[in-house]
N, C-alpha and C positions, 0 to 999 in steps of 0.2 A: 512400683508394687512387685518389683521383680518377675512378673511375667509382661510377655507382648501383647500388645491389645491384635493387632494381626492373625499373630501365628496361634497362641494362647484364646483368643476371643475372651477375656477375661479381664471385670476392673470398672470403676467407676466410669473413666473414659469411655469404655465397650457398651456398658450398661443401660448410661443416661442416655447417649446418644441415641439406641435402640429402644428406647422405652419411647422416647420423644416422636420418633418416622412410627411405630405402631398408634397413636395418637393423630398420625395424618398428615406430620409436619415433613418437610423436606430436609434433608440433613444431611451434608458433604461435610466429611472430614478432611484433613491432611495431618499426615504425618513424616516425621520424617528417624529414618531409621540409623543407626549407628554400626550395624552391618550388614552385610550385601547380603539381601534375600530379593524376594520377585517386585518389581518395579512395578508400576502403573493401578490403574484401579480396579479395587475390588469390593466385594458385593457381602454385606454382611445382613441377612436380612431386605431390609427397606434402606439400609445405612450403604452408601457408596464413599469409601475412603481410598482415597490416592496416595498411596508410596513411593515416598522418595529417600533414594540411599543418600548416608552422607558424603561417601567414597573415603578414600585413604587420606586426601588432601583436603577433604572436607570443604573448600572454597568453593569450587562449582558444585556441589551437591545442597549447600546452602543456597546459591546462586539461582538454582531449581526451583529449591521450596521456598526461596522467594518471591520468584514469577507465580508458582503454581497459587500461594497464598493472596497474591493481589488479583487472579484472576478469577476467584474462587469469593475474594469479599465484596468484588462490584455485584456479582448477583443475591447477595442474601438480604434478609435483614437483620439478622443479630450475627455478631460475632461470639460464641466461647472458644476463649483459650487454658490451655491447663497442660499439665505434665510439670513445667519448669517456668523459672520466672523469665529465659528467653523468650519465650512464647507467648508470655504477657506481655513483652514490650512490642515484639512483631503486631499483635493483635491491637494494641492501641494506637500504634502509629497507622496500619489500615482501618481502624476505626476512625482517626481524623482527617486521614486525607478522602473519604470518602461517604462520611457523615453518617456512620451505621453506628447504630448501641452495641456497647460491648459490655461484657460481663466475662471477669477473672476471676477462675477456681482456681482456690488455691486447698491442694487435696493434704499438701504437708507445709511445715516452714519449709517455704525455698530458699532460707536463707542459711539453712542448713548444706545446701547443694554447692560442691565447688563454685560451679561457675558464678551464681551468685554473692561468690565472694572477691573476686575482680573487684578494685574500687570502681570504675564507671558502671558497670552493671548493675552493684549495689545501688546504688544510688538511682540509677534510672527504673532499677524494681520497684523503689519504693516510691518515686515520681508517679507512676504508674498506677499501682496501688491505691494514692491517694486521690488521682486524677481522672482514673477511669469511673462508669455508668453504676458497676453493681460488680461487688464480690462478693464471694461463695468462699466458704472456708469449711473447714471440715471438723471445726470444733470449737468449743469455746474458748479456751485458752490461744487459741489462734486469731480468734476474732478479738479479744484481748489485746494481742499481739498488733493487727493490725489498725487499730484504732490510735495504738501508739505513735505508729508512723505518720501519723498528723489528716486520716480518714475521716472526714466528717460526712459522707455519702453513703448509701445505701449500703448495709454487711447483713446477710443471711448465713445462720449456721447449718453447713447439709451436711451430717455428717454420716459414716459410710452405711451401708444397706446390704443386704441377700439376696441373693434370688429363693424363693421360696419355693420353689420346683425341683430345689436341692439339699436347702438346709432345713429340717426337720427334725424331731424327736424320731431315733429309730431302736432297732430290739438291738440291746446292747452285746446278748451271745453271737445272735447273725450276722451282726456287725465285724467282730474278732475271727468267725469261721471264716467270713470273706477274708480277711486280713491274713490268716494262719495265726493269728494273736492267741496267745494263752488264757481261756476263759475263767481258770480258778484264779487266778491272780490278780491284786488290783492295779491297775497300770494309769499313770500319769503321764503327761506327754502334752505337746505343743505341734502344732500343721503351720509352718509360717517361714518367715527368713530366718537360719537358722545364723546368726551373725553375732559376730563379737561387740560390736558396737550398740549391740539390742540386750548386751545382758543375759547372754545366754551362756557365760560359764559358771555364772552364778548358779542358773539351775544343775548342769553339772556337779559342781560340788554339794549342794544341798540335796541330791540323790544321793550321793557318795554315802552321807550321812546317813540319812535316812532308812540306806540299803542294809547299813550295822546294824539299824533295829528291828527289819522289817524285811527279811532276806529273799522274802518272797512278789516283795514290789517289782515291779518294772516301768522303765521310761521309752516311751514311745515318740518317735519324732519323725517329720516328715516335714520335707520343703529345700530350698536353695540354700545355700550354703557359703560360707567365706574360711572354711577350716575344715579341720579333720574333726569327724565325731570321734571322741575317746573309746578305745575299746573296753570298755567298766563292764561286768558283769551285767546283768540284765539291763542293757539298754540295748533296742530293738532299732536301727535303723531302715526306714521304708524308702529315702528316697524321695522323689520329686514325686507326686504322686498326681495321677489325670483331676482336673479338678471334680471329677463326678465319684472321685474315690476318698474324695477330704470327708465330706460328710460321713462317712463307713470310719472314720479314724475318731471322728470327733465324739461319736456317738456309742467309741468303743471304749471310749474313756471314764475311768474312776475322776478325775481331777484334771482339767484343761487349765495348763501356765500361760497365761501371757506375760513376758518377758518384756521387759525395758531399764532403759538409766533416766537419771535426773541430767538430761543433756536438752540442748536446743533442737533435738529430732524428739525424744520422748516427752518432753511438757506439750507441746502442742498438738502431737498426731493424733489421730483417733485410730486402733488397732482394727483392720479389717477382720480379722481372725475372733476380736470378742465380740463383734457382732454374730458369725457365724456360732459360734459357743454358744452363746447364750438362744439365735434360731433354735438349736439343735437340744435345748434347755438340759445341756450339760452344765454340772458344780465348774466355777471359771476363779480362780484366784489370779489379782494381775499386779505389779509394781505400783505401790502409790507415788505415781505422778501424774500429771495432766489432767487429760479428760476420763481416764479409768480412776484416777481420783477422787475425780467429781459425779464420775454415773455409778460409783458403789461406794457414794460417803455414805449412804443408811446401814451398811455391814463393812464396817471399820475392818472386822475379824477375817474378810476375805482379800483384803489386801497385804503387802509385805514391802518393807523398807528395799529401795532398789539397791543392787551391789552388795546385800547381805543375805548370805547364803545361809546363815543360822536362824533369821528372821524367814525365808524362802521356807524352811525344812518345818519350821513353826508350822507355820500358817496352812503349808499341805497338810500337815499330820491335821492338825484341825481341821482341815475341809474333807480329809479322806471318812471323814464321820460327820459332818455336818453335810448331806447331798440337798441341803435349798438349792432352790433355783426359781427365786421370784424377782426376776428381772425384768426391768421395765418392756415396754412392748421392742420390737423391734421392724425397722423398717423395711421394704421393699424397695428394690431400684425403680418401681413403677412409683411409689409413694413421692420418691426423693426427685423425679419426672417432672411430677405434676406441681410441684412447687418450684421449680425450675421453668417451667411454663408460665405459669402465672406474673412468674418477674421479669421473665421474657416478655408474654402479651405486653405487662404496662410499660416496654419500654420503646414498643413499635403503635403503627397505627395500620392494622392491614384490613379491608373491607372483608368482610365475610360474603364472598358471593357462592357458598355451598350449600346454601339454606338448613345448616347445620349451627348449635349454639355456640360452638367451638370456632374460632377465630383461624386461620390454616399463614406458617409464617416458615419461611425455607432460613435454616441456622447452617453457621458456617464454623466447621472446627479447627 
């Protein structure tokens, strides 16, 4: 999701886990990191997760987190793993050899991810996959997906959530003052990865356009990046912006783009970003593919063919005057928690001795 759940505190991974130890459950993470930051454990919350670097040779840094993981799954009772489909296979192989439930999030296709594309990995993903207690996927198109790969066990669609302590309806000028944004102008824009592979020079040019008839529009963009932003006239670069400043960006906007292609990242992901838009019940136009296909097939008119930037330019001009926003409800990371719980409970058997109705179960990440 291009931020660290560590350093960032930010993401499904961050979320659930902490939603789950405020419920009273016990929760050790592991993680392991891909450049050298602080080692050992740390304290997030009620959440205690252990970092481990990979180092430069990455063999003994592995080596680590895989002592730390076998030492970490004798004491739980459930195992989640999630990030990548490596970690799906680590979690099911300490799943068998030591007879705990396990349950594999899968937050995107990982088969989209290099490393999932090694022929033994492939293959053992999907081994995996089919073989393990319970998957989590993060949309339908995904569950879809996974069903293919020959799953005839348990699949639950979680797909992503808010925190609602951030994303809200707020006063759209307040908003732009905080920002320095220009409040006579209508301004378009996207808070996300700002990346080539997601279809974002498509928006580019379909401003370009747009900008000819409409001199007074502006595009507003904020997040990580794999490129140089175009220096185009009114486009406003903000930058990576603190996550307690996305909401101020999202809520300063005329029209929120969520960007994608017809690829094997964009048919199955679920955009973190339109759930936050739509919290924020900001107008959200987004690429018809996948699950944004399917959660705005009632308003055909707010989506745009992917990769076509005339059909893009369309569809804003149409939204910059259509302002609905009757979107379905949207979830919380406490919501997405407790149904995660639930598939948890029925996959252990742990005595309630708290004389609480709540069942108390220590999960290992």
């Amino acid at each position: 999701m291009n931020k660290d759940l560590i350093d960032d505190r930010f993401g499904r991974f961050r979320e659930i886990p902490l939603e789950l130890a405020r419920m009273g459950h016990r929760v050790t993470g592991l993680c392991l990191s891909y450049r050298p930051r602080a080692r050992g454990w740390i304290s997030d919350g009620t959440v205690l997760w252990r970092s481990v670097n990979a180092g430069r040779l990455k063999f003994f840094g592995l080596s680590c987190f895989m002592a730390q993981a076998q030492r970490l799954a004798k004491g739980g009772d459930v195992i989640w793993a999630c990030s990548d489909s490596f970690y799906g296979i680590i979690g099911h192989v300490l799943s068998r050899r030591y007879g705990i439930p396990f349950v594999f999030d899968l937050y995107d296709n990982f088969e989209y991810y290099l490393i999932a594309r090694l022929p033994v990995l492939k293959q053992l993903y999907r081994w995996v996959i089919r073989e393990c207690d319970v998957v989590t996927c993060v949309s339908k198109p995904l569950e879809r997906l996974v069903r293919s790969y020959g799953r005839h066990g348990p699949v639950y669609v979680m797909e992503n959530a808010v925190r609602r302590d951030l994303f809200m309806p707020l006063e759209k000028g307040a908003c732009r003052e905080r920002l320095n944004l220009p409040r006579g102008s209508p301004i378009i824009g996207a808070a996300g990865a700002i990346f080539r592979n997601r279809g974002i020079l498509t928006l580019f040019e379909a401003f370009e356009r747009l900008k000819a008839k409409h001199p007074d529009l502006r595009l507003a963009l904020a997040g990580p990046r794999d490129m140089e932003i175009p220096q185009l006239p009114g486009v406003i670069d903000l930058g990576i912006l603190p996550l307690e400043n996305v909401p101020l960006l999202l809520n300063a906007l005329d029209v929120a783009v969520i960007c994608n292609r017809e690829n094997d990242f964009g048919r199955y992901c679920f955009p973190q970003k339109a759930c936050e838009v739509m919290a924020c019940s900001v107008p959200i136009i987004a690429a018809r593919v996948g699950s944004m296909k399917e959660r705005l097939a009632d308003y055909p008119e707010w989506l745009f063919t992917p990769d076509d930037p005339g059909a893009l330019a369309r569809t804003l001009e149409h939204r910059l005057n259509d302002r609905r926003t009757a979107y379905p409800p949207v979830l919380s990371w406490a919501d997405l928690a407790n149904g995660l719980e639930k598939i948890m409970a029925s996959l252990v058997q742990v005595p309630d001795t708290s004389n609480q109705k709540r069942s108390r179960f220590s999960t290992r990440l």
